[in-house]
C-alpha positions in Angstrom: 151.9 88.2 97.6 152.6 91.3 99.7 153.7 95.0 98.1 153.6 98.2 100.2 151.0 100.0 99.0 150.9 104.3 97.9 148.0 106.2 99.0 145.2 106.6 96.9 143.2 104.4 94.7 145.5 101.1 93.5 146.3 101.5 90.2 147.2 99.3 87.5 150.9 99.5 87.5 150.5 98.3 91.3 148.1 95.4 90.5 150.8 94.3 87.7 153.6 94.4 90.1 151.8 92.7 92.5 150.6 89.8 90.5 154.6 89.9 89.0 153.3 90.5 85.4 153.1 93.1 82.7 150.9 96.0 82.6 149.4 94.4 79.2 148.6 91.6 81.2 146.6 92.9 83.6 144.7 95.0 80.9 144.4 91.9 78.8 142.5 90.0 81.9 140.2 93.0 83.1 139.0 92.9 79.7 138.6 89.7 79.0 140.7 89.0 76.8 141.3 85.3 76.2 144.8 85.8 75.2 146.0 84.8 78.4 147.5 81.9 80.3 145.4 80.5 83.2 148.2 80.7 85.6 148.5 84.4 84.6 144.6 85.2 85.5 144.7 83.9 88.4 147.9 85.8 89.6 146.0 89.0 88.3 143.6 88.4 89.7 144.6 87.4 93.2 146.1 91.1 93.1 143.0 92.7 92.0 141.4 90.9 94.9 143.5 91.7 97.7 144.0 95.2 96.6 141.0 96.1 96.2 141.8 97.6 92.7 138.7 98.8 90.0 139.7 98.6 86.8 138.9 102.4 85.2 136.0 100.9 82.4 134.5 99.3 86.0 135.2 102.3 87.4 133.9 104.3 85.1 130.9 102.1 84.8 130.0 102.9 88.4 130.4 106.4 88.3 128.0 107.0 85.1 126.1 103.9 85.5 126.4 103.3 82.0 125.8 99.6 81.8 122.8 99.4 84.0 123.5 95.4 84.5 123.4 93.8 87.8 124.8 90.2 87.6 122.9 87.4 89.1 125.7 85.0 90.1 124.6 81.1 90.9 127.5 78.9 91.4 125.4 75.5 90.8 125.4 72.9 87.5 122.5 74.4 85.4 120.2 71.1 86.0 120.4 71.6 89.4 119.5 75.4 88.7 116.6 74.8 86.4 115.1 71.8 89.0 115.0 73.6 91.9 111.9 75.9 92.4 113.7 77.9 95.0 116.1 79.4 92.1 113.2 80.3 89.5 111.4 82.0 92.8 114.9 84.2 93.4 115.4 85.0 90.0 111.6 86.2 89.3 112.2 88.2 93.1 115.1 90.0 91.6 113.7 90.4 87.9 110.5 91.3 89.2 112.4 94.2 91.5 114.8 95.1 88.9 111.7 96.0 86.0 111.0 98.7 88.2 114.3 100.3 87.7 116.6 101.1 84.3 119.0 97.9 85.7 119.1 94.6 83.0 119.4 91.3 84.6 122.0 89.0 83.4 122.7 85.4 84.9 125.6 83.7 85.2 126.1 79.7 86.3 128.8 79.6 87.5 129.9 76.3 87.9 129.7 76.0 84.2 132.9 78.1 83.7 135.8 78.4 85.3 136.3 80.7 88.3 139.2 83.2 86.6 136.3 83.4 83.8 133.6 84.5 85.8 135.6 86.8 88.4 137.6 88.6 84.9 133.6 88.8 83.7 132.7 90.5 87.2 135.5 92.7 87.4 135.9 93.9 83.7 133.5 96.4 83.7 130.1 94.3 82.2 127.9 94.9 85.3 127.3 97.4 88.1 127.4 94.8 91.2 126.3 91.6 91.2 123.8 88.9 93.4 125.2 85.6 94.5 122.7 82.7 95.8 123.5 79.3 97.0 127.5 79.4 97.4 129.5 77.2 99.0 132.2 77.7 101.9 134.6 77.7 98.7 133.2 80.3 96.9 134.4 82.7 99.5 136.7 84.6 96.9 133.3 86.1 95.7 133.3 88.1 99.0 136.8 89.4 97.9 136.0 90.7 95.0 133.1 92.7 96.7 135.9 94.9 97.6 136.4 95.8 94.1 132.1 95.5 92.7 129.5 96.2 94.7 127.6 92.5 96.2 124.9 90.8 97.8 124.5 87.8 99.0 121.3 85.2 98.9 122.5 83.7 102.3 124.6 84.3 105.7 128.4 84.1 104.9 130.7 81.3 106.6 134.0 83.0 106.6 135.4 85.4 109.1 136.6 87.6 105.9 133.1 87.6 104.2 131.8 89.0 108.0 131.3 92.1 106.2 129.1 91.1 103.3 126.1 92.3 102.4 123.5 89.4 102.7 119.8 88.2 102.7 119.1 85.3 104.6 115.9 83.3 106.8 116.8 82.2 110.4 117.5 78.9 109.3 118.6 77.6 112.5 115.7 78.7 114.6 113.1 77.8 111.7 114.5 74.1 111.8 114.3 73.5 115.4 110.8 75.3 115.4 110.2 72.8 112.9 111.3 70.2 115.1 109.8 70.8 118.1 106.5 70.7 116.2 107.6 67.5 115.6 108.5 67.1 119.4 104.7 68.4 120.7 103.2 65.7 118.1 104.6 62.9 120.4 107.3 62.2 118.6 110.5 60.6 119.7 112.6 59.1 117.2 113.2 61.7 115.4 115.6 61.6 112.0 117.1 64.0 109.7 118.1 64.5 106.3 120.3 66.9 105.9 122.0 69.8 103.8 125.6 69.7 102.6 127.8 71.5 105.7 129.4 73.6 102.9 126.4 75.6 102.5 124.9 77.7 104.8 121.5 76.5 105.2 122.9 73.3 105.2 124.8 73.9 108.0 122.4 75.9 110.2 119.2 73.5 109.2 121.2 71.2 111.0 122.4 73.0 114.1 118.6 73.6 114.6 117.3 70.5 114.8 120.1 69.2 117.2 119.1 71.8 119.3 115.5 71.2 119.2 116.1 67.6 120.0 119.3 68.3 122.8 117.0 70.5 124.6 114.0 67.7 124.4 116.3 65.5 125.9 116.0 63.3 122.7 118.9 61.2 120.9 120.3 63.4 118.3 122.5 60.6 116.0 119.8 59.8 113.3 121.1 62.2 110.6 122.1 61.0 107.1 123.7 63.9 104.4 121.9 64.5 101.1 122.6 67.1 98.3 119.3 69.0 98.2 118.0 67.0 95.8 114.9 64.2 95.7 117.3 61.7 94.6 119.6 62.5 97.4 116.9 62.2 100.1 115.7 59.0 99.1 119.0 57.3 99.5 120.0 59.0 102.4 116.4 57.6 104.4 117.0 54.2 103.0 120.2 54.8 104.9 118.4 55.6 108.0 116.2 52.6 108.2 119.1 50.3 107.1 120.2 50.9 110.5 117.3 49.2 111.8 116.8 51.5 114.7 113.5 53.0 115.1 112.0 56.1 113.6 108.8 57.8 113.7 109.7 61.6 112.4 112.0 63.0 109.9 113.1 66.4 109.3 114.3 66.9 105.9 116.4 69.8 105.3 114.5 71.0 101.7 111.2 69.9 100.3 112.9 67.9 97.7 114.9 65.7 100.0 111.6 65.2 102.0 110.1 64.2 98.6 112.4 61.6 98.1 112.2 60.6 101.7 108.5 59.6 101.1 109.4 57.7 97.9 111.6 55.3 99.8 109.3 55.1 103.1 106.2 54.0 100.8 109.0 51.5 99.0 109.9 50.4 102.8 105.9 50.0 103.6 105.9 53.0 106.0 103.3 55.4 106.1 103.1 59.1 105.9 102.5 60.4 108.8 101.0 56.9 110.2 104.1 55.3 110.7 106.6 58.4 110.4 105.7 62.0 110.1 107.5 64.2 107.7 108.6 67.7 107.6 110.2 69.9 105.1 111.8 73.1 104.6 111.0 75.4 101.6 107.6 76.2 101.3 107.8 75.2 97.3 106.0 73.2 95.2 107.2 69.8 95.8 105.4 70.3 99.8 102.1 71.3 98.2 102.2 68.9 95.4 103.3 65.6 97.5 100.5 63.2 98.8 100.1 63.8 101.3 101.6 67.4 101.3 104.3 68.1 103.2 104.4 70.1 106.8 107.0 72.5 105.6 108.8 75.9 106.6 107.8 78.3 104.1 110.1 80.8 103.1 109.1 83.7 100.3 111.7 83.0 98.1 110.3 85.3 95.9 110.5 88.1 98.5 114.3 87.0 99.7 115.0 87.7 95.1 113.5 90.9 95.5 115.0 92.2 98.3 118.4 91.1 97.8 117.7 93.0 94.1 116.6 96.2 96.1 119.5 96.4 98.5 121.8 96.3 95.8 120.3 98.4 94.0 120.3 100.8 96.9 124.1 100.2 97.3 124.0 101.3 94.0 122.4 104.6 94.2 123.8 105.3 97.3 121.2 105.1 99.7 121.6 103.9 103.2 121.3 100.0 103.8 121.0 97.3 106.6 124.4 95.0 106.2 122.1 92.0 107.2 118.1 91.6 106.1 116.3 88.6 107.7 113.3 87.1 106.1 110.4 86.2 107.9 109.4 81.9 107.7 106.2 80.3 108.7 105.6 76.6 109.6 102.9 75.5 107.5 101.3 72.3 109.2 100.0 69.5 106.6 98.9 66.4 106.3 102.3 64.7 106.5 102.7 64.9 110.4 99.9 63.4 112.7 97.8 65.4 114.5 99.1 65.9 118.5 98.1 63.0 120.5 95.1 63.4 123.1 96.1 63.3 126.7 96.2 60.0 128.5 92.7 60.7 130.0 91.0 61.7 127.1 91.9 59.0 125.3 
């Protein structure tokens, strides 16, 4: 879709021509209204998007700040939501944050609805801005619509368009191959990985990390299998790895709950932890300190990452200056799942 566009502000007669509707229409999807065909949303909505356009209640909204909502936006199945200890330490970040202000919190899962629902939801007015965590390369129309609602992301965007995003993030990539040259110093040789889905961020750049970590060891870098983030999904994907029959006496698991499930299947296989194969996470949460034996992990304040991402928007918000990018500190946390280093040839 392409129009020429009149100076100013886009207006709704401009949106409706874009989108090759009617005026009602477009008022019918910035409200909500479910009297609407899906193929008509998304059209609207397309032309909201890529012009940029604020529908008057939003804009309204953000003038007087008169709903004093901030959206908290998590486009994951609710199980997986309510499973994960990383999302309950985000979401009491941001609600913790947000008590000390006059914003409301309200939380949407978004892969529960449909994406015209949730964008005509964000756009129609109901919230100031909105936080996204944990979205996928294909969520990348969420960075579109910051045009129109103010945004911040819970992790680094993937997209050249979404270069522009307001985000909180950890140095993933340098906290994994920290991570893994830990594993490296230990003596370590074969070492394997588990890792995140390459849609995601900290999928992605968990894995770039340990590559590097093990490319600039001089080490063989093919022992990776793909999980999902969860336990169930690291189990399989180490019974994967030592199907192959090669030999492996580490593993990096991209999350704690992947390095959970890991163990699982290495006690099923007869392997100790760390005796036969040592074993680190990343998270910091309470499947690493909970395990036996816990889990070496990379801890990162989740809690901290919630609040902060609630305070830069909030500053977006009220106007006050902000850093486009804020990086969160991580720590290694060394436990009993990785042997100790081994004693020099001499001393031994």
């Amino acid at each position: 879709m392409t129009q020429e566009l009149t100076p100013g502000a886009p207006t709704l007669e401009q949106v409706a021509a874009l989108a090759g509707v009617s005026r009602s229409t477009v008022s019918r999807v910035v409200n909500n209204s479910p009297h609407v065909t899906e193929e008509a949303a998304s059209a609207v909505l397309q032309a909201i998007e890529e012009l940029g356009y604020v529908p008057n209640r939003a804009a309204r909204s953000l003038a007087s700040r008169k709903t004093q909502v901030i959206a908290l936006v998590v486009p994951e199945s609710i199980a997986k939501v309510f499973a994960d200890p990383f999302f309950a330490s985000v979401v009491q970040g941001v609600a913790l944050h947000l008590a000390e202000t006059d914003y409301t919190l309200n939380m949407v899962i978004a892969s529960e609805t449909s994406p015209e629902k949730t964008r005509r939801y964000l756009l129609g007015g109901n919230v100031d801005g909105a936080l996204v965590v944990s979205h996928h390369s294909g969520d990348h129309s969420y960075a579109r619509l910051s045009r129109s609602l103010p945004m911040v992301f819970g992790g680094r965007p993937m997209h050249a368009e979404e270069q522009d995003s307001f985000y909180v993030d950890s140095d993933n990539v340098t906290s994994a191959r920290d991570a893994t040259r830990h594993l490296v110093r230990i003596g370590c040789r074969s070492i394997a990985t588990i890792y995140g889905p390459q849609d995601m961020p900290p999928g992605f750049d968990r894995l770039a990390g340990w590559r590097s970590a093990l490319q600039e060891a001089g080490l063989d870098d093919s022992l990776a299998e793909a999980g999902d983030f969860t336990p169930a999904s690291g189990a399989e994907a180490m019974r994967r790895l030592l199907d192959r029959g090669e030999p492996i006496d580490a593993v990096f698991a991209a999350n704690d709950q992947m390095a959970v499930g890991a163990l699982s299947t290495l006690r099923e296989r007869g392997l100790a932890v760390p005796g036969d194969v040592s074993l680190v996470g990343f998270d910091g949460d309470s499947f690493s300190a909970t395990s036996e034996p816990p889990l070496t992990t990379v801890a990162q304040p989740a809690t901290e990452l919630g609040a902060t991402m609630a305070r830069v928007l909030v500053d977006l918000l009220e106007g006050r200056p902000v850093e486009r990018v804020t990086i969160m500190p991580t720590r290694l946390l060394v436990r009993a799942s990785t042997r100790p280093p081994q004693a020099p040839e001499e001393e031994r």
